[in-house]
C-alpha positions as CSV (number, residue, x, y, z in Angstrom):
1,X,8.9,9.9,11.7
2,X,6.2,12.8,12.6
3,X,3.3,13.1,15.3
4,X,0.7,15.6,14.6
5,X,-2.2,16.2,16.5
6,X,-5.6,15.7,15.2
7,X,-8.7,17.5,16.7
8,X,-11.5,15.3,14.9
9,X,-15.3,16.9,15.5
10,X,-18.4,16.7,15.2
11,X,-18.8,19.0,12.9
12,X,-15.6,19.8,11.2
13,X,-11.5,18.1,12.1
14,X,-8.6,19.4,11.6
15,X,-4.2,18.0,11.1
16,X,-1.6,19.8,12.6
17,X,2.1,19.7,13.1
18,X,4.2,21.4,15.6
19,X,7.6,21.1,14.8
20,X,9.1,22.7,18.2
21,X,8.7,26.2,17.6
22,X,5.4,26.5,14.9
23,X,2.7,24.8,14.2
24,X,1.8,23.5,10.3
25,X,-1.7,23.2,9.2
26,X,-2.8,20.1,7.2
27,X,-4.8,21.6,4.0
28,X,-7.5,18.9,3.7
29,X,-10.0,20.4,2.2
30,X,-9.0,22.1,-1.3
31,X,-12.9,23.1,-2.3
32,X,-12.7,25.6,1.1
33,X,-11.0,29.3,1.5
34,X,-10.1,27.6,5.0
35,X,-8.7,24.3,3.4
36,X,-7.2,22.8,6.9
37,X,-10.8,22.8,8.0
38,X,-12.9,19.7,6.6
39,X,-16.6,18.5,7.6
40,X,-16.4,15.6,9.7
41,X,-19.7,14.4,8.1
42,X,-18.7,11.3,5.8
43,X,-20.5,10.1,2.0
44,X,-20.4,6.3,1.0
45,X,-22.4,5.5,-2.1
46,X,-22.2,4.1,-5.5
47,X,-20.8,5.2,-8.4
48,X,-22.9,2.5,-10.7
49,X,-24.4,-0.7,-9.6
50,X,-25.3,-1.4,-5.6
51,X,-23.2,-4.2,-4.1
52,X,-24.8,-8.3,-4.2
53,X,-26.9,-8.6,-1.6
54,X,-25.3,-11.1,1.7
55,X,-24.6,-15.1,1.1
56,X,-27.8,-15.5,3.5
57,X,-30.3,-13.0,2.0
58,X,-29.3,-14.8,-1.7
59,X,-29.8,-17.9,-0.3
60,X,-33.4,-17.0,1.7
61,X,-34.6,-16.0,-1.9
62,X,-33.4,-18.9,-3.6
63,X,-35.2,-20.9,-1.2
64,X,-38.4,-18.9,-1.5
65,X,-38.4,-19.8,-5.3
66,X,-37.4,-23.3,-5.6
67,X,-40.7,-23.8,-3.1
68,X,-42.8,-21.3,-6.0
69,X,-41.2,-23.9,-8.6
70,X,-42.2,-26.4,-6.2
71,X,-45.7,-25.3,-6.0
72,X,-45.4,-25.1,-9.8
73,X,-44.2,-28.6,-10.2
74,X,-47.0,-30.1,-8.1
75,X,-49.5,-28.8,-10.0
76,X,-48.0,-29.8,-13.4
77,X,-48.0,-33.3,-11.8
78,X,-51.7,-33.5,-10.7
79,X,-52.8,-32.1,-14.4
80,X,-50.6,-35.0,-15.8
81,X,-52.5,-37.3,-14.0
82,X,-55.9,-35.8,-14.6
83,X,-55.0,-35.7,-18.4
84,X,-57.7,-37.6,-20.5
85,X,-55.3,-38.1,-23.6
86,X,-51.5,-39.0,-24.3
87,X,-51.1,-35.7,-26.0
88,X,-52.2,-33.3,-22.6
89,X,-49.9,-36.0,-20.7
90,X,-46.8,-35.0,-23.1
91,X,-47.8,-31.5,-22.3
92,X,-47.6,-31.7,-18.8
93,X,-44.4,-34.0,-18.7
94,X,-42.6,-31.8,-20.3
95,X,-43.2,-29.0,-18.3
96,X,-42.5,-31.4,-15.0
97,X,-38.7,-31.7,-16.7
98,X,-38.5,-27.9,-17.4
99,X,-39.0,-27.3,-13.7
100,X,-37.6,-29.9,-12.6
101,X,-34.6,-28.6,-14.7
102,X,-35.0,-25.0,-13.5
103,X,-35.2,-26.8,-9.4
104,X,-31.7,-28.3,-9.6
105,X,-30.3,-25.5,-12.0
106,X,-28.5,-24.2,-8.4
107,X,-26.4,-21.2,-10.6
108,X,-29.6,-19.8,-12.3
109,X,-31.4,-19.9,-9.3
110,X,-28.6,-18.0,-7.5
111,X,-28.7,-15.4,-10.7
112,X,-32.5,-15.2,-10.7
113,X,-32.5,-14.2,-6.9
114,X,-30.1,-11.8,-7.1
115,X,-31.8,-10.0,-10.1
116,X,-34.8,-9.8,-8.1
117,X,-33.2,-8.6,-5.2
118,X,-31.3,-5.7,-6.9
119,X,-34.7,-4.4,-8.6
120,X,-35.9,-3.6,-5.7
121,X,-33.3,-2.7,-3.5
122,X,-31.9,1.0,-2.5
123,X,-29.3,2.0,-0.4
124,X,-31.3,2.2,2.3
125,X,-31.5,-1.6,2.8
126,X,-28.0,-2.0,3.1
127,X,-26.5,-2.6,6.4
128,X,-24.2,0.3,7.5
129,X,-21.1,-2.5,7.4
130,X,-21.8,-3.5,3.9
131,X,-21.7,0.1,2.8
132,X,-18.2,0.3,4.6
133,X,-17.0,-3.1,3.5
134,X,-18.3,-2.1,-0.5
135,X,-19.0,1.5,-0.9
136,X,-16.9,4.4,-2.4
137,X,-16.0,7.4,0.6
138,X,-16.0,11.0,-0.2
139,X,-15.0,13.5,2.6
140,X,-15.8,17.4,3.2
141,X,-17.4,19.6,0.5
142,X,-17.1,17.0,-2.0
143,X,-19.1,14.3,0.1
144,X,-21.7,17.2,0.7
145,X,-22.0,17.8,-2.6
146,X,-22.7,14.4,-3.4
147,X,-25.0,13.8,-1.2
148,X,-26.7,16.6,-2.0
149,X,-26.9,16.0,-6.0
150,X,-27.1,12.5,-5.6
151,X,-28.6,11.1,-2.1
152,X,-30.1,8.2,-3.2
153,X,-26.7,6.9,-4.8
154,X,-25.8,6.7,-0.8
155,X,-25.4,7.6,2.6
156,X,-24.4,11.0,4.1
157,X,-22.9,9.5,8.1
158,X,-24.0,13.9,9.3
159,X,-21.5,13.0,12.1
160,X,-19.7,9.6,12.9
161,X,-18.5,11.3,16.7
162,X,-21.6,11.6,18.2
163,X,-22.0,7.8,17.6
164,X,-19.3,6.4,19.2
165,X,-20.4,6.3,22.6
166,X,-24.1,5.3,21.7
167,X,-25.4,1.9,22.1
168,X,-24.2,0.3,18.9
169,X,-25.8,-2.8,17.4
170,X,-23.7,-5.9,16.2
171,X,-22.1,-4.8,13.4
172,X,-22.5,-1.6,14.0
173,X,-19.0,-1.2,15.8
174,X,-17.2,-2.6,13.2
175,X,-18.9,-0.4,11.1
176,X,-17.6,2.8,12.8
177,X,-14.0,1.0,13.3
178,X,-14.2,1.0,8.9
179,X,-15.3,4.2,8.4
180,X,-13.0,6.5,10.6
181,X,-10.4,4.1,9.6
182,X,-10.7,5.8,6.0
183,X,-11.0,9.5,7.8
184,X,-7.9,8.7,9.5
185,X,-6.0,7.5,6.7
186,X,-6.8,10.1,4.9
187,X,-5.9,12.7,7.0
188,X,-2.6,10.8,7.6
189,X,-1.5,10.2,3.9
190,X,-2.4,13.9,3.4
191,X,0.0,14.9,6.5
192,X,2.8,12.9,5.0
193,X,2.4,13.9,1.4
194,X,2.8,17.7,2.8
195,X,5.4,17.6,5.1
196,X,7.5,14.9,2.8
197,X,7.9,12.7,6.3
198,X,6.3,9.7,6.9
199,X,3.7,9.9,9.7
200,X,3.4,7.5,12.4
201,X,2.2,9.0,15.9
202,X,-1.2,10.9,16.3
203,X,-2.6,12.6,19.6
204,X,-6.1,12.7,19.0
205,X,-8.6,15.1,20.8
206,X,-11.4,13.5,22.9
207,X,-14.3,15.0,24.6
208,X,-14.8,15.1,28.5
209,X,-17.7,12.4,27.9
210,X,-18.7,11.0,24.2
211,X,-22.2,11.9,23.1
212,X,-24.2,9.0,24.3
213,X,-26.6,7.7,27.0
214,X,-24.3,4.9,28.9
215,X,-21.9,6.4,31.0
216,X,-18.0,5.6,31.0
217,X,-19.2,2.5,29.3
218,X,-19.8,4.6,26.3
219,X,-16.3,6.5,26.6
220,X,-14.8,3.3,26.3
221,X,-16.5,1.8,23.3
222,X,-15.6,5.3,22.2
223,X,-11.9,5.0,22.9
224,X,-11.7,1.5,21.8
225,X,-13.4,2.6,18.5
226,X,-10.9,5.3,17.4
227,X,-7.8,3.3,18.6
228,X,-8.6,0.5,16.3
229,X,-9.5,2.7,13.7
230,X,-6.3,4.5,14.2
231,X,-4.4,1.4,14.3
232,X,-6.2,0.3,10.7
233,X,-5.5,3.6,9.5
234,X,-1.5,2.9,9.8
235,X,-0.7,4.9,12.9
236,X,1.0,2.4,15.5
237,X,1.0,4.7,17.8
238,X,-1.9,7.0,19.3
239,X,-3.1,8.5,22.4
240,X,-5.7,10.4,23.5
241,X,-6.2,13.9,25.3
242,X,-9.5,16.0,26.4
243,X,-10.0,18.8,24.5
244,X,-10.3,21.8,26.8
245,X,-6.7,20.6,28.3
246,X,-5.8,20.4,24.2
247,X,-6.8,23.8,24.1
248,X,-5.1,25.2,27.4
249,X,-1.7,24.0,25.8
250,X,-2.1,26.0,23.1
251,X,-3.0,29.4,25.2
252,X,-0.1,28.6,27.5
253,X,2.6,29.5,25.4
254,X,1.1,32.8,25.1
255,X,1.5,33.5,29.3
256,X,4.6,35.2,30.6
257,X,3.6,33.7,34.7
258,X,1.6,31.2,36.2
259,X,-2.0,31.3,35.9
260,X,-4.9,29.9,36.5
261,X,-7.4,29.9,33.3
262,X,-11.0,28.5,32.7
263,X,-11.2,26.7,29.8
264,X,-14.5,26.4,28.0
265,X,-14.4,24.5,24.7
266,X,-18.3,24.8,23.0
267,X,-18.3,22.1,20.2
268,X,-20.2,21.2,17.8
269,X,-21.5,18.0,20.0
270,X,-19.7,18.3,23.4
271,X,-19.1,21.0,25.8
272,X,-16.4,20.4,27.7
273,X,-14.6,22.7,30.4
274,X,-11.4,22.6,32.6
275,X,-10.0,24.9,35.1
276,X,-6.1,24.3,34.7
277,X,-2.7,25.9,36.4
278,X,-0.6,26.9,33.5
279,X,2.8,28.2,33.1
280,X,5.7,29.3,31.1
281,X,7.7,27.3,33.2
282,X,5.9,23.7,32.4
283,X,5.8,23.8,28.6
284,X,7.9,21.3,28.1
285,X,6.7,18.9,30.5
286,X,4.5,15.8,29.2
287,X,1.8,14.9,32.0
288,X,0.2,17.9,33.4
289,X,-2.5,15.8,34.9
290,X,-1.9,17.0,38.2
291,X,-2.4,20.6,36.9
292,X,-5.4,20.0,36.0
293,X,-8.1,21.4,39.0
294,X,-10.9,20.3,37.4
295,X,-12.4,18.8,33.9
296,X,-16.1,18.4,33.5
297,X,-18.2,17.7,30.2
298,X,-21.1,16.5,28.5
299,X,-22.7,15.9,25.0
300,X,-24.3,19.4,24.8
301,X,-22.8,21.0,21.8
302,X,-23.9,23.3,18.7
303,X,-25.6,20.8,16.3
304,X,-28.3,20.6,19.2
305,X,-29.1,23.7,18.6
306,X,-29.6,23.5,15.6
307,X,-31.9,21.2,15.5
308,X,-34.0,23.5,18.6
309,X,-34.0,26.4,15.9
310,X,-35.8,24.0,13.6
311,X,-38.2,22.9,15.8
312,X,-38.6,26.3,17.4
313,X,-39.1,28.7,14.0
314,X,-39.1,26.4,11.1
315,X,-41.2,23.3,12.0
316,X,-44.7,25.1,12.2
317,X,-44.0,26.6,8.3
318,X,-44.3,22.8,7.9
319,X,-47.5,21.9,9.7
320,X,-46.1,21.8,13.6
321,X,-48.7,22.7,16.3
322,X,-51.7,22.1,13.3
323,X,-54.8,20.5,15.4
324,X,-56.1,17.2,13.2
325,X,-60.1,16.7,12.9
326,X,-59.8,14.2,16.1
327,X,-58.6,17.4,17.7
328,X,-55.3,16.4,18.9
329,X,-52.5,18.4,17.5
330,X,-49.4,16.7,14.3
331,X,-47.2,14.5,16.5
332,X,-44.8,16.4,17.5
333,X,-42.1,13.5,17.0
334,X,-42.6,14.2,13.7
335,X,-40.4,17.2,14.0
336,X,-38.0,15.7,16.3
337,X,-37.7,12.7,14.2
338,X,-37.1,14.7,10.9
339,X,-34.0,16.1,13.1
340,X,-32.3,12.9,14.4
341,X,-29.1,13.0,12.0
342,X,-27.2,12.0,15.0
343,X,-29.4,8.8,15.5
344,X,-29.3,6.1,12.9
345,X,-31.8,3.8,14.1
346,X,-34.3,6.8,14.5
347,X,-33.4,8.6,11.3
348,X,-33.9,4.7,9.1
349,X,-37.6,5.2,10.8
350,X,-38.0,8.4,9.6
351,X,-37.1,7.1,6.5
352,X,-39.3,3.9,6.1
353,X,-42.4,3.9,3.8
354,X,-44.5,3.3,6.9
355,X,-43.6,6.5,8.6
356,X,-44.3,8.5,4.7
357,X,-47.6,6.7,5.0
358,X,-48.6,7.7,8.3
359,X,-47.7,11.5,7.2
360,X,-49.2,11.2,4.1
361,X,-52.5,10.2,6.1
362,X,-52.2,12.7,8.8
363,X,-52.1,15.6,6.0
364,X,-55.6,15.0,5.2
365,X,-56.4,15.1,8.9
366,X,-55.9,19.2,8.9
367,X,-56.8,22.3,7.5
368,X,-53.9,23.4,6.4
369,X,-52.3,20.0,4.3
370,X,-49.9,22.5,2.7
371,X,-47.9,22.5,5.6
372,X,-47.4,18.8,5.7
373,X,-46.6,18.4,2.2
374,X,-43.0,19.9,3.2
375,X,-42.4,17.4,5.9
376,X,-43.4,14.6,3.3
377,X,-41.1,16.1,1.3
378,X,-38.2,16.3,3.6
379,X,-39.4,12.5,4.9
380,X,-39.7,11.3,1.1
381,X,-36.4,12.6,-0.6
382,X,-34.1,12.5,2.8
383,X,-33.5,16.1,3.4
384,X,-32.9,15.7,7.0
385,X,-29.3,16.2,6.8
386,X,-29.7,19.1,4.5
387,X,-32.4,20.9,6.8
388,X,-29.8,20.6,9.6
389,X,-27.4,22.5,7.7
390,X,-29.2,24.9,6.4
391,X,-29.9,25.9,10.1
392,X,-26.6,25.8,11.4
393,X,-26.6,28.2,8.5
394,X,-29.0,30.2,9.9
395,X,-27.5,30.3,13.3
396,X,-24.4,31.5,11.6
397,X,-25.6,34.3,9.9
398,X,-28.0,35.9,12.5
399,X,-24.1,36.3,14.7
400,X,-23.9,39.1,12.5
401,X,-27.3,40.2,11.3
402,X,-30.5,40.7,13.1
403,X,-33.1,38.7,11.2
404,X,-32.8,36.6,7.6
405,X,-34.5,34.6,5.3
406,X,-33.4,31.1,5.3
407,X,-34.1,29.8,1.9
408,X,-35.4,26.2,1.7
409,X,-36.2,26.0,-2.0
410,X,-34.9,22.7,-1.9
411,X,-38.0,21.7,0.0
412,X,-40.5,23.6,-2.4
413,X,-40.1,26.7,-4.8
414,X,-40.1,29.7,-2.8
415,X,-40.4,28.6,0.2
416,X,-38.5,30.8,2.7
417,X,-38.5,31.2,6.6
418,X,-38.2,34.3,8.2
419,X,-35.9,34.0,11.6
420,X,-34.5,36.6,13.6
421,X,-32.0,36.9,16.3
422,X,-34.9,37.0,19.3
423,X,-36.0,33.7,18.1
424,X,-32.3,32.0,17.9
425,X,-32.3,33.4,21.6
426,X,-35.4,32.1,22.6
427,X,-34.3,28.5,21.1
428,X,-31.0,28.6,22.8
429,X,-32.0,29.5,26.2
430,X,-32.6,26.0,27.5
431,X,-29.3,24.6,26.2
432,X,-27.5,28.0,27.6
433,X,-28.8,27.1,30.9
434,X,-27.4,23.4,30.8
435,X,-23.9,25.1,29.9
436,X,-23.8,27.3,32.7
437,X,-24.5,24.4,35.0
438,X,-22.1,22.8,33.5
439,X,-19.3,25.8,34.3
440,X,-20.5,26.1,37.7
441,X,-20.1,22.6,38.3
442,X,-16.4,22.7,37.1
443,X,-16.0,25.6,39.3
444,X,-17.5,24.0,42.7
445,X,-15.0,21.0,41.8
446,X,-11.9,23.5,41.8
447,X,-9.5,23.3,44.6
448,X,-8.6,26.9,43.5
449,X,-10.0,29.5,41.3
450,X,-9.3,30.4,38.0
451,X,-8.2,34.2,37.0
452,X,-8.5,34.3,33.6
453,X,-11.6,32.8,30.4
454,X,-10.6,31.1,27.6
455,X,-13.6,30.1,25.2
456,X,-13.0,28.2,22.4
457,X,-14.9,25.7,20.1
458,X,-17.2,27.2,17.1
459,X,-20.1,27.9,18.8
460,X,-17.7,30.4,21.3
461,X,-18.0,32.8,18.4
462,X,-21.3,33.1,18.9
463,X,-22.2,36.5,20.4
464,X,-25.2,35.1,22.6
465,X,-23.3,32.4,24.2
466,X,-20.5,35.2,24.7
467,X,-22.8,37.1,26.3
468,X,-23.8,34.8,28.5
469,X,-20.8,33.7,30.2
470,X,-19.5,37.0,30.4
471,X,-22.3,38.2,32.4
472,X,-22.1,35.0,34.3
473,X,-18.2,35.1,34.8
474,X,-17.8,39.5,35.3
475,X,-14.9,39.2,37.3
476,X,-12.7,37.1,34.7
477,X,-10.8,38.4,32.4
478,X,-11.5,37.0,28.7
479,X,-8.4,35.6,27.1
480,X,-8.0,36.4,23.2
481,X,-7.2,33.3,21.3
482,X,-8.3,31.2,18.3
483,X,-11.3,29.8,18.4
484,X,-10.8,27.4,15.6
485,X,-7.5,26.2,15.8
486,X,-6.2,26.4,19.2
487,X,-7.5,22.7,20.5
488,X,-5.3,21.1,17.6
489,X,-2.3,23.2,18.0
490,X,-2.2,22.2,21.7
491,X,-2.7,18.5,20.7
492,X,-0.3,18.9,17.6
493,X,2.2,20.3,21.0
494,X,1.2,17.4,23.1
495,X,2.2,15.2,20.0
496,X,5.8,16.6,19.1
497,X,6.3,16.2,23.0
């Protein structure tokens, strides 16, 4: 039997193995250059036909057209008694048996509503635990690409993570429960299929505190959520370790004394941080709690800022800030909206026919209706998810150039937005200045200081956050180290221990 250690994201997860003295990467992605890399972000749909509609919804319609055939029958019977000859009579009585027929016909009523149904239902309408209880999954690149070539065929789930400590409707658990369930299994059938062992034992990385609103009440739903989907996924055993502890693992076997290190892991939708003792000495021991000086954490990661550089140097190419003829300026939740991947409930909104309407009828309300027709694009063929990406795209590239042109053809022919590295600063700064709180903080709470910086996490590699802590921390010394890998390898060490 195996352990490995898996570091699921929000944006991307990784398997890996540690068998004592290396560590073995998990190829899970084959479509990628980096294949032990996948996106966390998850693609039910339908290959051909969408699933029957609920027992109760069947039954509601059935109901609503044996009272149409009732209506019907009524008025058959009042032109039978109104007849003035036997002929109109025999007219009207047989009718009364055909719907009388057609009322007690209980199978071709139950067909009838169900055709009905279907013809006007989309994927939208489902509920998120029918698509898991009926839909087909596609992970990584290939789900993307689905979603991208097909998105009405389905659902893209931008990032199941940041909803597990979010208030979650009934159902809606269960839901979550399903769907990692598959991720896991996945990522454990592809483990044991690559290392010819079976696998049975998982530590999984967890953030300081899940994204969500509701406390340690959220952690737990959290928790709860990935052990049961664990357990369905066919691990029987699994525990759980923080991240920027995962991480310091990892950079331990690298020191030749003991030292005290900083750890700050910048996710994709946590930052979490630890100050930690570390030494060659303890490697093999198993609980290092009392090594640890002080954890803190919160759901601050990358995909926020994405969604500030939209709202910062894309959304006024698509009508943001325009003043309407009432002279009050475009709702700005319009732009906000438009961004909630990470919010079901607000994203559905987005999506409704209502919401198209009342954009639709604010674009005639400016000068400039142009601007709106993107957003009524993005709103009526549910580009959200794709706009997201495109500008964690954006916020890629400008790490290594100093101003592009982020193409969004997708959203109109030629339509391009010109973004440069001053404005990707300008849209960070207020989410910079929450991390740095959130080191000092973890600082104040340390019994004693750290002497050396570990950053880790993908959005460490970005040279403005760099920066920033840097100039924030001058008297540490900055610890190489992989930014990518190194919170799996040190849960893939926690699990062979």
């Amino acid at each position: 039997m195996a352990a490995i250690g898996i570091d699921y994201g929000t944006s991307n997860s990784e398997v890996v193995y540690f068998d004592g003295e290396q560590h073995h990467f998990i190829k899970l992605d084959p479509s990628l250059e980096s294949a032990n890399k996948i996106r966390s972000s998850v693609f039910i749909y339908y290959q051909d036909e969408l699933p029957l509609p609920p027992a109760a919804i069947i039954e509601a319609k059935v109901s609503r057209i044996k009272q149409a055939i009732t209506e019907q029958l009524d008025k058959a019977k009042d032109g039978y008694y109104e007849a003035k000859d036997p002929r109109e009579q025999r007219v009207y009585s047989d009718r009364i048996d055909e719907l009388r027929a057609e009322l007690h016909n209980r199978p071709a009523l139950q067909r009838r509503a169900i055709q009905l149904l279907l013809k006007d239902m989309t994927v939208q309408d489902l509920s998120l635990q029918q698509l898991v209880d009926t839909g087909q999954f596609a992970f990584g690149e290939e789900g993307f690409k689905r979603y991208l070539k097909t998105p009405d065929k389905g659902r893209l789930i931008y990032s199941p993570k940041n909803f597990l400590g979010a208030s979650l409707v009934e159902g809606q658990q269960q839901a979550f429960i399903g769907m990692i369930a598959k991720q896991l299994e996945f990522f454990r059938l592809s483990a044991e299929q690559q290392l010819k062992l079976p696998v049975d034992t998982a530590v999984i990385g967890r953030p300081v505190k899940f994204h969500g609103t509701r406390g340690e009440a959220g952690n737990d739903q959290a928790i709860n959520i990935m052990t049961q989907a664990a357990q369905k996924a066919g691990f029987s055993k699994v525990d759980f370790l923080e991240e920027p502890i995962a991480a310091a693992y990892k950079i331990e076997r690298t020191l030749n004394k003991h030292t005290n290190v900083l750890v700050v892991d910048i996710g994709g939708g946590t930052t979490d941080i630890c100050c930690i003792r570390l030494s060659p000495e303890k490697l093999a021991n198993f609980d290092r709690q009392q090594d640890v000086l002080s954890v803190t954490g919160t759901r601050l990661g990358g995909m926020e800022c994405d969604k500030n550089l939209i709202v910062k140097s894309i959304s006024p190419s698509m009508g943001q800030g325009l003043l309407m003829t009432n002279g009050l300026p475009v709702p700005p939740t319009y732009y906000s909206d438009m961004c909630a991947v990470d919010d079901i409930p607000k994203l559905n909104r987005f999506f409704s026919e209502e919401y198209g309407l009342e954009i639709a009828q604010t674009k005639h309300m400016v000068k400039e209706p142009e601007l709106l027709e993107r957003l009524l694009t993005v709103q009526e063929d549910k580009l959200s998810a794709r706009l997201v990406n495109s500008a964690r795209l954006a916020k890629e590239l400008l790490s290594s150039k100093q101003a592009i042109t982020l193409p969004l053809h997708y959203i109109e022919a030629d339509y391009g937005v010109d973004i440069n590295v001053e404005e990707l600063q300008r849209s960070m700064q207020s989410w910079l200045r929450r991390v740095k709180k959130l080191v000092k903080e973890c600082l104040d709470n340390s019994a004693e200081q750290p002497e050396m910086l570990f950053i880790t996490g993908g959005m460490s590699l970005s040279p403005i956050v760099q920066k920033e802590l840097l100039e924030m921390l001058p008297n540490l010394p900055l610890m190489e180290g992989d930014a990518f890998n190194s919170v799996c390898e040190g849960l893939a060490i926690q699990a062979a221990k």
